[in-house]
Short mmCIF file of the C-alpha atoms (twelve columns), coordinates in Angstrom:
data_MODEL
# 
_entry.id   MODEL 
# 
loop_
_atom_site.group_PDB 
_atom_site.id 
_atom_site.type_symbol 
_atom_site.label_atom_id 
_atom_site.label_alt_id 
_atom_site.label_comp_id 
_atom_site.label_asym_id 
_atom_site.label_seq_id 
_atom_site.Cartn_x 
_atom_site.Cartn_y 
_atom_site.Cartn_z 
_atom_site.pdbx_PDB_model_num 
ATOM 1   C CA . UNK A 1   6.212   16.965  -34.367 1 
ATOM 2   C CA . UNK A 2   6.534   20.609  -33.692 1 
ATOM 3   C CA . UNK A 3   8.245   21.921  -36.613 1 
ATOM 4   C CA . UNK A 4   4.843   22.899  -37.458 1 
ATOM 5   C CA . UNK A 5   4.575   25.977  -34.212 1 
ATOM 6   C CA . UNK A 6   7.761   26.976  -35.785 1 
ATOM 7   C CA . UNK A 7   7.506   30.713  -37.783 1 
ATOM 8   C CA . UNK A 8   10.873  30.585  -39.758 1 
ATOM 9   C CA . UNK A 9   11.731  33.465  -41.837 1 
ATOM 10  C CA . UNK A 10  14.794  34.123  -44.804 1 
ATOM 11  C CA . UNK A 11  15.456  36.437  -47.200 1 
ATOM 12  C CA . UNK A 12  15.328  33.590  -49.555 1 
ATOM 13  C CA . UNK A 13  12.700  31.315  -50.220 1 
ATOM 14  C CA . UNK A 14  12.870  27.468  -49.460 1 
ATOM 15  C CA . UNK A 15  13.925  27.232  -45.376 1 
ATOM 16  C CA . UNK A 16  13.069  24.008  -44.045 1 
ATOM 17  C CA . UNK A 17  12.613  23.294  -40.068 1 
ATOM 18  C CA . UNK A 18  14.078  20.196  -38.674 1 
ATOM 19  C CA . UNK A 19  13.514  18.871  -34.449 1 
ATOM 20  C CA . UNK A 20  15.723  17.502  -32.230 1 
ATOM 21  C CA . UNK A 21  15.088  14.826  -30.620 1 
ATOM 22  C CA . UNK A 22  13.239  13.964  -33.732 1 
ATOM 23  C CA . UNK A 23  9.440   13.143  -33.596 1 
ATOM 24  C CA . UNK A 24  8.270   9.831   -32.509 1 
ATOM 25  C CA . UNK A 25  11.538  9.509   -29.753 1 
ATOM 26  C CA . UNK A 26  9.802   8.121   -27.027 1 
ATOM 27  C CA . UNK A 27  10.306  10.025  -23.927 1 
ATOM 28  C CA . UNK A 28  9.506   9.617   -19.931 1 
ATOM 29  C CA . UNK A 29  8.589   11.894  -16.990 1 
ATOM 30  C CA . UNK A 30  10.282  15.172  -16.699 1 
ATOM 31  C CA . UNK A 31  11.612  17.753  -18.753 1 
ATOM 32  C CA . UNK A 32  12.790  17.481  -22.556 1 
ATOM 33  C CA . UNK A 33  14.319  20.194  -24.391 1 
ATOM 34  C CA . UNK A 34  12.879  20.558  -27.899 1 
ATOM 35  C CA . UNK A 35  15.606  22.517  -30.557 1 
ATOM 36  C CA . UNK A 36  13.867  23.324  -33.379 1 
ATOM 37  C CA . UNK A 37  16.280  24.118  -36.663 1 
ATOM 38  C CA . UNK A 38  16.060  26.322  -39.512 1 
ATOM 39  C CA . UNK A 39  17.648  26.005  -42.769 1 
ATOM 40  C CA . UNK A 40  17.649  28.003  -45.278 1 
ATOM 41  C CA . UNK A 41  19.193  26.776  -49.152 1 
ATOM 42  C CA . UNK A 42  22.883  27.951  -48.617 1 
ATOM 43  C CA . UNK A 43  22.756  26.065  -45.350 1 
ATOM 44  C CA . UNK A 44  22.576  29.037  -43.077 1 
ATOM 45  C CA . UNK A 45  20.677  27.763  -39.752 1 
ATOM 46  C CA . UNK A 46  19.380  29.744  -36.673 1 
ATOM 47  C CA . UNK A 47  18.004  27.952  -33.829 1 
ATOM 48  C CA . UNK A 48  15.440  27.477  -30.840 1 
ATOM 49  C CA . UNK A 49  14.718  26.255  -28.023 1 
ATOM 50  C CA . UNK A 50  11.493  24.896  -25.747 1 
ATOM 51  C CA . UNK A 51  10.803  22.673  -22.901 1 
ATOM 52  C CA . UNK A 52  8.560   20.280  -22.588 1 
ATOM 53  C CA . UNK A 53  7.382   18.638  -19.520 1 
ATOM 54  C CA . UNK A 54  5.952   15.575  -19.450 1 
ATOM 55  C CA . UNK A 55  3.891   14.475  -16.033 1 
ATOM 56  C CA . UNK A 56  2.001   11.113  -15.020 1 
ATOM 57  C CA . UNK A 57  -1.501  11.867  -13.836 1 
ATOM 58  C CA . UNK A 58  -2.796  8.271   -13.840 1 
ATOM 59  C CA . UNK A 59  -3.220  6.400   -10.488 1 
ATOM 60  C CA . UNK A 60  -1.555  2.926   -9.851  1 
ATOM 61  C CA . UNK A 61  -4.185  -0.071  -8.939  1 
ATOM 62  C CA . UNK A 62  -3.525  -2.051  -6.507  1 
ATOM 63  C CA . UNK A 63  -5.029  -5.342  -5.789  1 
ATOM 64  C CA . UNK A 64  -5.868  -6.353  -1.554  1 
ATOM 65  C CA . UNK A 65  -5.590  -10.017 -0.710  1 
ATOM 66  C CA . UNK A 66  -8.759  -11.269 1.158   1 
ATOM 67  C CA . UNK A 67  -9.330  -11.170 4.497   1 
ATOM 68  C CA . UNK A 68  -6.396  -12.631 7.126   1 
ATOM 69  C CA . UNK A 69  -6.933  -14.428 10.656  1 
ATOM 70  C CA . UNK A 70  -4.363  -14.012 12.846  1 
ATOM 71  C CA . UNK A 71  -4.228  -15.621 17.201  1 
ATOM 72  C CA . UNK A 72  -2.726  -13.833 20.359  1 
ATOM 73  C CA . UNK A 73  0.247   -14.682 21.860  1 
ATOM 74  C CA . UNK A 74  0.432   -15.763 25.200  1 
ATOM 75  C CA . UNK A 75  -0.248  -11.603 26.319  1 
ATOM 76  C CA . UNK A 76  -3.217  -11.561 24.373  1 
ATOM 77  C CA . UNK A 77  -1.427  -9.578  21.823  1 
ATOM 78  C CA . UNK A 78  -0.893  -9.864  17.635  1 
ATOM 79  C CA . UNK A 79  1.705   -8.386  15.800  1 
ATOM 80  C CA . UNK A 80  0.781   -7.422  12.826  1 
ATOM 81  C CA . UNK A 81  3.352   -8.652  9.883   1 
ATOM 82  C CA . UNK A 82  4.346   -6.806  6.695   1 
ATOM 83  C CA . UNK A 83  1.085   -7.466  4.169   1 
ATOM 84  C CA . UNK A 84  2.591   -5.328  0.772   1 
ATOM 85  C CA . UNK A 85  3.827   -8.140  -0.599  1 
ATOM 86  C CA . UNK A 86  0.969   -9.754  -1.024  1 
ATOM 87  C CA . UNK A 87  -0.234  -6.859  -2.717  1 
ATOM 88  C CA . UNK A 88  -0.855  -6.495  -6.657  1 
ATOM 89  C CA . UNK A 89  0.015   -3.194  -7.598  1 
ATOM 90  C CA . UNK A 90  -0.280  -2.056  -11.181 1 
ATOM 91  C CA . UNK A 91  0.855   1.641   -12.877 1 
ATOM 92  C CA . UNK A 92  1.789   3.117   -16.208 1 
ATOM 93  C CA . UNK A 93  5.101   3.922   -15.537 1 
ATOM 94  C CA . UNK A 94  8.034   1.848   -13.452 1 
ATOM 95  C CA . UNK A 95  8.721   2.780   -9.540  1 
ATOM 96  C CA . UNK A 96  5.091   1.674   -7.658  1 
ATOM 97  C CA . UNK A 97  5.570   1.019   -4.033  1 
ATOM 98  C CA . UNK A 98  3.560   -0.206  -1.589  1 
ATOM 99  C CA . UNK A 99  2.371   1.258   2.215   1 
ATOM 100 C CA . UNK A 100 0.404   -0.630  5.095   1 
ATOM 101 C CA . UNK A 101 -1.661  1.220   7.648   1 
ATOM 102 C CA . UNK A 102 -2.028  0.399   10.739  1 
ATOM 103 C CA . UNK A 103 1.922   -0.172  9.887   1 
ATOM 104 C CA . UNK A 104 3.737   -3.855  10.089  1 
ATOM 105 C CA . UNK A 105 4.629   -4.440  13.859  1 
ATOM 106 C CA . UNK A 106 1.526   -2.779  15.152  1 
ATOM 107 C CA . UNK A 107 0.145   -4.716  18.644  1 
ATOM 108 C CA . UNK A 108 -3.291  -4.918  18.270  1 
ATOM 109 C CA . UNK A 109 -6.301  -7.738  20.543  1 
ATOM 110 C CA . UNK A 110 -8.537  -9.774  19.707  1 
ATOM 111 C CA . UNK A 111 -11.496 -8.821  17.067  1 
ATOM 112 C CA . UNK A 112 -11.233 -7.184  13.186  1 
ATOM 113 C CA . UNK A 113 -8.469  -4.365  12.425  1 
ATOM 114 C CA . UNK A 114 -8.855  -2.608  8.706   1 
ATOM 115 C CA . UNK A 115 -5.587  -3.055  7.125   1 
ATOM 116 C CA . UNK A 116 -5.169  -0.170  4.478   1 
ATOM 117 C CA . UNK A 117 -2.577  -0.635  1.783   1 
ATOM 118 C CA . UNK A 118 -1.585  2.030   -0.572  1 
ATOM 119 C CA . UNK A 119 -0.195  2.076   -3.997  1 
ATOM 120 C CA . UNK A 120 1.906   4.925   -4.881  1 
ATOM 121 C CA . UNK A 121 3.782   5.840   -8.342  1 
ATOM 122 C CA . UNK A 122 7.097   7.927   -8.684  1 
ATOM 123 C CA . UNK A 123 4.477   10.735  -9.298  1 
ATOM 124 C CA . UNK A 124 2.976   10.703  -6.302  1 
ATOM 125 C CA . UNK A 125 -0.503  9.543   -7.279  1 
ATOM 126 C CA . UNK A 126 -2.095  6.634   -5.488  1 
ATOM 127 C CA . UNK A 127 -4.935  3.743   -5.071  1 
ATOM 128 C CA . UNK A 128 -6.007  1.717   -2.188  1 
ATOM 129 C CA . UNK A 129 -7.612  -1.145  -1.096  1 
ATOM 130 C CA . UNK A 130 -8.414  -2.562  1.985   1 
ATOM 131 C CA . UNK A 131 -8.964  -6.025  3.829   1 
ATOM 132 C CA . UNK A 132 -9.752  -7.017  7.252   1 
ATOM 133 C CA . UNK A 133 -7.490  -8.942  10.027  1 
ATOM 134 C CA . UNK A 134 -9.550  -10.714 12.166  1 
ATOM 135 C CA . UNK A 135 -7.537  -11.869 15.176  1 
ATOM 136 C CA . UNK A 136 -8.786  -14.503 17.656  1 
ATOM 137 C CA . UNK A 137 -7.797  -16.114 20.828  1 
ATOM 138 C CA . UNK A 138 -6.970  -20.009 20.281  1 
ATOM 139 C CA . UNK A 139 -5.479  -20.830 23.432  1 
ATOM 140 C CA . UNK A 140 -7.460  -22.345 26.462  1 
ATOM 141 C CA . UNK A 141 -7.452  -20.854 29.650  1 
ATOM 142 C CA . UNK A 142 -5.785  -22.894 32.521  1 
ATOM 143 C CA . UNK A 143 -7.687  -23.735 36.106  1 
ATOM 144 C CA . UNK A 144 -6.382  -24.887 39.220  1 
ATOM 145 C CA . UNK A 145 -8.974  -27.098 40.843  1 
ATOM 146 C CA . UNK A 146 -8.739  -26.833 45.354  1 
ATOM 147 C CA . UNK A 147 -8.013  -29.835 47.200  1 
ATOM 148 C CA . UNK A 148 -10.873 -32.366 47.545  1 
ATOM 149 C CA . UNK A 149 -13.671 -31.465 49.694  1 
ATOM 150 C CA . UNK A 150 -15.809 -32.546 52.643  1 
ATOM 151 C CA . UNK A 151 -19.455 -32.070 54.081  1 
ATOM 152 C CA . UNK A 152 -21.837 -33.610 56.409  1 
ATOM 153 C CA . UNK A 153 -25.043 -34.196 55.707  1 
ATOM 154 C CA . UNK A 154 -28.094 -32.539 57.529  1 
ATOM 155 C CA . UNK A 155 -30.734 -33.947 59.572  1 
ATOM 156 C CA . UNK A 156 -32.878 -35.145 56.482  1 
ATOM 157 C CA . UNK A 157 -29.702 -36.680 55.176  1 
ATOM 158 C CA . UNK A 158 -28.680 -33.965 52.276  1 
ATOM 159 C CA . UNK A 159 -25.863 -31.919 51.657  1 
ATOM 160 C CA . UNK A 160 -26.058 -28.665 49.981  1 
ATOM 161 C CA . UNK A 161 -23.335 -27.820 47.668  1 
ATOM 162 C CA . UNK A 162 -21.048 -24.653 48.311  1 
ATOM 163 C CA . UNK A 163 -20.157 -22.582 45.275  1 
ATOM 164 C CA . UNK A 164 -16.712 -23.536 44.851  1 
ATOM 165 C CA . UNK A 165 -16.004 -20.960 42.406  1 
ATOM 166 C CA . UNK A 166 -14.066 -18.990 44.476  1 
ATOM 167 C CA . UNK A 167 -11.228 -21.653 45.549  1 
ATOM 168 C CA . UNK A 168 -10.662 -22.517 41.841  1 
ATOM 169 C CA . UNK A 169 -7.443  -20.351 40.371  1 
ATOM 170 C CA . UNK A 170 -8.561  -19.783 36.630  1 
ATOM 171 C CA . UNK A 171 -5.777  -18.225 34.118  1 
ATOM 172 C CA . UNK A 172 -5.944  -17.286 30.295  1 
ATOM 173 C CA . UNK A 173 -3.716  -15.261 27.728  1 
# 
């Protein structure tokens, strides 16, 4: 109610000061203009104006899910999908989205990659949580054994194994 910052004055006694929008009207972000009223007995009125601005300076929360595993393809690479959704974000007012950093589609190896996701509110203020991805590699290698081998045996009757190693053809992800 701010009929009450209002200094009306009349000739006459008895003006009365009347808002619009009325108080209690429930109002959002932005700007609302205020018209204050006077009026005296006979009815005569004179007017004012005022803005007020309304802002939303409380942060969203947002809620991470626990940590994700993820496996390389067959380059050794992840992909990492779109996590926002499983996201709980929270604000005051409507219009919270969601951001992921490193972004959804980002190529990342083998090991943990921090996975930042950000609430923000049509007023620009913001919360964030993180969780880890912890990728692994879940595919065997391959090998290529050589050909069977031969030997002879030495003068005491023994045969000392080669490293083979080398003739194998090893291959992995």
């Amino acid at each position: 109610d701010y009929t009450g910052l209002a200094t009306p004055a009349d000739n006459c006694p008895g003006v009365t000061v009347t808002q619009s929008p009325a108080p209690g009207t429930i109002v959002s972000t932005g700007t609302t203009a205020i018209t204050l009223t006077a009026t005296d007995a006979s009815s005569n009125t004179a007017s004012c104006n005022f803005n007020v601005v309304v802002s939303d300076n409380i942060n969203p929360t947002i809620s991470c899910p626990g940590n994700q595993a993820g496996s390389v393809d067959s380059s050794c690479n992840f992909t990492l999908p779109d996590y926002t959704g499983l996201a709980t974000p929270a604000d005051n007012c409507p219009g919270v989205t969601v951001t992921q950093s490193p972004a959804p589609g980002t190529i990342v190896s083998t090991g943990t990659t921090v996975i930042t996701l950000t609430a923000t509110d049509a007023s620009s203020n913001t919360a964030n949580c993180n969780f880890n991805v912890v990728v692994s590699d879940a595919t065997n290698p391959t090998i290529s054994c050589p050909g069977d081998q031969t030997g002879n045996v030495n003068a005491s009757c023994n045969f000392t194994l080669p490293d083979y190693t080398g003739l194998a053809t090893p291959a992995d992800n």
